[in-house]
VOGU-3710 file (C-alpha; in Angstrom, 3 decimals, decimal comma):
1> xxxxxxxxxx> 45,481/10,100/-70,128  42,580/11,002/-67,455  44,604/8,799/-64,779  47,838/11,213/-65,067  44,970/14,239/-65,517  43,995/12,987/-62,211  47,402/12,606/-60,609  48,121/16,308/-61,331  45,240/17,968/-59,941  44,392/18,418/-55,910
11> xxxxxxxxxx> 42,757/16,029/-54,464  39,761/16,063/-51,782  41,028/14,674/-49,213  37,590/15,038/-47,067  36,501/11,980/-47,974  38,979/10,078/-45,666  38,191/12,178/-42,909  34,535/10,973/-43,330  35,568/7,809/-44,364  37,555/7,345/-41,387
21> xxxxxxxxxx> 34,168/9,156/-39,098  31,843/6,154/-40,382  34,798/3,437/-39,720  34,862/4,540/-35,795  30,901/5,067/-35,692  30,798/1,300/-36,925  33,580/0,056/-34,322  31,324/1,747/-31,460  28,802/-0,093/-32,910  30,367/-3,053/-32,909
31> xxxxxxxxxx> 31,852/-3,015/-29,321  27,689/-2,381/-27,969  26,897/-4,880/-29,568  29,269/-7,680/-28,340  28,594/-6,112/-24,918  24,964/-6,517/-25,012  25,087/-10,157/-26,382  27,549/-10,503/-23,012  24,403/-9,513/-21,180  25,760/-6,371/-20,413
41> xxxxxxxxxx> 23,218/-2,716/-20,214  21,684/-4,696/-22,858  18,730/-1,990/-23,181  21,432/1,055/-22,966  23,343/-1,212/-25,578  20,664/-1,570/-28,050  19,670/2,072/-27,797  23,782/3,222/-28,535  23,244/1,067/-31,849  20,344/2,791/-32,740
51> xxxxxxxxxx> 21,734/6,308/-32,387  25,312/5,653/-33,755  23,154/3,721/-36,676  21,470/7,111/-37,374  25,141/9,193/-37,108  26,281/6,449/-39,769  23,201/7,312/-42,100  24,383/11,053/-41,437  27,890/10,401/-42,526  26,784/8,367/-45,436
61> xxxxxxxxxx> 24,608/11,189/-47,136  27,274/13,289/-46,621  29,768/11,237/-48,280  27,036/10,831/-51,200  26,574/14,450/-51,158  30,127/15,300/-51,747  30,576/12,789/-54,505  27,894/14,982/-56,759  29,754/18,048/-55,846  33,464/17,416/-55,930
71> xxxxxxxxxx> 35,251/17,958/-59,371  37,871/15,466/-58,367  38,152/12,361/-55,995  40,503/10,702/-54,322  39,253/6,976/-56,385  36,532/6,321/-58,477  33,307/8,143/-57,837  31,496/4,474/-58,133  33,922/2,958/-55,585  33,435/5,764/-53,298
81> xxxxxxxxxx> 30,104/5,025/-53,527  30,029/1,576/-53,159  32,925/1,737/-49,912  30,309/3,721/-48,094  27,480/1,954/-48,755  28,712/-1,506/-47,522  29,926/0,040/-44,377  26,544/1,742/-43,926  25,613/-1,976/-44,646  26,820/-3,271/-42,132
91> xxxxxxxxxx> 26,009/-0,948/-39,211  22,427/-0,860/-40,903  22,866/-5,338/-40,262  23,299/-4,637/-36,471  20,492/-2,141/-36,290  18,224/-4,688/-37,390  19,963/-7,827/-35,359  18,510/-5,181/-32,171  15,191/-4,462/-33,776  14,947/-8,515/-33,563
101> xxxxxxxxxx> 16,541/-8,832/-29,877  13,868/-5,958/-29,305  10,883/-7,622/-30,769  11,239/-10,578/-28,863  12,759/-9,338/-25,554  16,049/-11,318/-25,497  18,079/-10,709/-22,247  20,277/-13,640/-22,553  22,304/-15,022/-25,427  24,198/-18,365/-26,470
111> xxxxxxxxxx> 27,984/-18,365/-25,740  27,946/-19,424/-30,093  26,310/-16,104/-30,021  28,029/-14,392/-28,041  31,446/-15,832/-30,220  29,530/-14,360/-33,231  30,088/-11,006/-31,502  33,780/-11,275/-30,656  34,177/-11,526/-34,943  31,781/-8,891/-35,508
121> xxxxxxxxxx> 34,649/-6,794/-33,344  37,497/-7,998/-34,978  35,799/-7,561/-38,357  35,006/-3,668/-37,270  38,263/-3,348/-35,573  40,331/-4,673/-39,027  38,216/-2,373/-41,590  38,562/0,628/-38,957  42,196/0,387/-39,893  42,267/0,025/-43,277
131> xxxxxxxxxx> 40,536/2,886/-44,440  43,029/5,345/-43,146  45,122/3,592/-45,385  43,755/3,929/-48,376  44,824/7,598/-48,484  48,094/6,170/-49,761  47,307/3,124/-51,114  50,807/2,299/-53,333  52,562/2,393/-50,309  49,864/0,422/-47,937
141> xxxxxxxxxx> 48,682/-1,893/-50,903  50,527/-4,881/-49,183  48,594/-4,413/-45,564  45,282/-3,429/-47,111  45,418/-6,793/-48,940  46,628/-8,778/-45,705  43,371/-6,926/-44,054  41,141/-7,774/-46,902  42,308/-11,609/-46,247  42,031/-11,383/-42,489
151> xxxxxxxxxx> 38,419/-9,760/-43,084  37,714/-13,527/-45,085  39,210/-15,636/-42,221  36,794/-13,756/-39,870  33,609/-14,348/-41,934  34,915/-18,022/-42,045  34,796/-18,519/-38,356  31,780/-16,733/-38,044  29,571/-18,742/-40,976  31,141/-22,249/-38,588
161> xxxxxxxxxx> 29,898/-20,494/-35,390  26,505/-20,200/-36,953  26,264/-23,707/-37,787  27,300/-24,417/-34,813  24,926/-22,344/-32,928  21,632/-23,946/-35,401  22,813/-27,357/-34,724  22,883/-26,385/-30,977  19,512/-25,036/-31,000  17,976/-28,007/-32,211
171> xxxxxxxxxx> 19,676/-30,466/-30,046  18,168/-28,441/-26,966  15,202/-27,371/-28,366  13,981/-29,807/-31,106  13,077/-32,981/-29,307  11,583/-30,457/-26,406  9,055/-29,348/-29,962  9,928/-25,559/-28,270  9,660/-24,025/-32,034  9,382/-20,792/-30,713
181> xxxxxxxxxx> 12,611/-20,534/-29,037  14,079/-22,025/-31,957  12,652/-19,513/-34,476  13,967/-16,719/-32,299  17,552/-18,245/-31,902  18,067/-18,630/-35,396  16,603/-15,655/-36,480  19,463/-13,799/-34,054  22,412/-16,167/-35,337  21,022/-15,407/-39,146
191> xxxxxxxxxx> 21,433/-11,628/-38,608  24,915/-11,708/-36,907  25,891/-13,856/-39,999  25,127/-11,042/-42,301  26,921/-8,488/-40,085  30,063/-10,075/-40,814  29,060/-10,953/-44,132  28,794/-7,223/-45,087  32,043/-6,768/-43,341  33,088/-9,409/-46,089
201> xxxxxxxxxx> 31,753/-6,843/-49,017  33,544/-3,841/-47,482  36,608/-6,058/-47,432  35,637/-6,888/-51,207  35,479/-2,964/-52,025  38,856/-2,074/-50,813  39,870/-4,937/-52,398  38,966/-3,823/-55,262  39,834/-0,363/-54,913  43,586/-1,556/-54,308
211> xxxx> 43,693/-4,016/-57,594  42,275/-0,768/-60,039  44,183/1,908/-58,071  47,860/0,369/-57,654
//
């Protein structure tokens, strides 16, 4: 009975404008990021995270904020919730993969990592488009789900690229007993990981959101 309530009465519809905000806030972020692990304006780079991190946090609390005060919602009030708190997730991931870059003054970055970066694009690029979608989602239900799936395949190649890159590290910097340069290596591969690993939960959510809403 409260599903056909909530069929009948106006929706608010702000929510995918805002949703859709955060998805191209996260994309920018995204795209600096695979620059600077390119070597490109990798200080201008890091700084462009930091600031379109903060717009995301803005976007975010407004989202939140509009949850408490609408009387109906487009989907759940917990899976609004939860969709714009992964995606704050992962922009939040990159802002600290640059707070670590930062720390120790990297310049210069593996081509594994630098691989790690092209999926962290892709991943942004794919959820960037499936949020719009999720205005109407009986009639999008079949791409959202081919997203959601292309989302996995992503965070697939990224978790072999990381293995790849730690293996790498150690061959060149193992027998040399260069710990340091080790430690700092992984610590950057571990945090791109979890970039596209919280990519993976926003996939999850809409996921989700599809399977109770359709």
């Amino acid at each position: 009975m409260m599903s056909i309530f909530r069929k009948l009465m106006p929706r608010e519809d702000k929510f995918f404008d805002m949703f859709s905000e955060h998805s191209r806030t996260v994309v920018e972020a995204a795209e600096a990021l695979g620059e600077l692990l390119n070597g490109k304006d990798v200080d201008a780079n890091c700084e462009r995270i930091v600031m379109l991190e903060d717009r995301a946090d803005d976007i975010t609390r407004d989202v939140l904020l509009a949850v408490r005060r609408s009387f109906i919602t487009p989907f759940d009030r917990g899976d609004i919730k939860d969709l714009i708190q992964s995606m704050d997730d992962a922009i939040d991931m990159m802002h600290k993969t640059v707070k670590t870059i930062r720390l120790f003054e990297q310049s210069e970055f593996d081509p594994l990592m630098r691989q790690m970066g092209e999926e962290v694009v892709k991943a942004a690029h794919l959820v960037a488009e499936a949020i719009p979608l999720l205005d109407k989602l009986g009639a999008n239900a079949q791409r959202l789900s081919a997203i959601a799936e292309e989302v996995m395949r992503v965070e697939g190649r990224s978790d072999d690229l990381h293995d790849q890159g730690l293996k790498d590290l150690f061959q060149r910097h193992g027998a040399s007993g260069n710990a340091m340069a080790y430690m700092i290596g992984s610590e950057i591969y571990g945090e791109l990981e979890k970039v596209v690993d919280r990519f993976e939960d926003v996939a999850n959510e809409i996921s989700g959101i599809v399977i109770e809403n359709v």
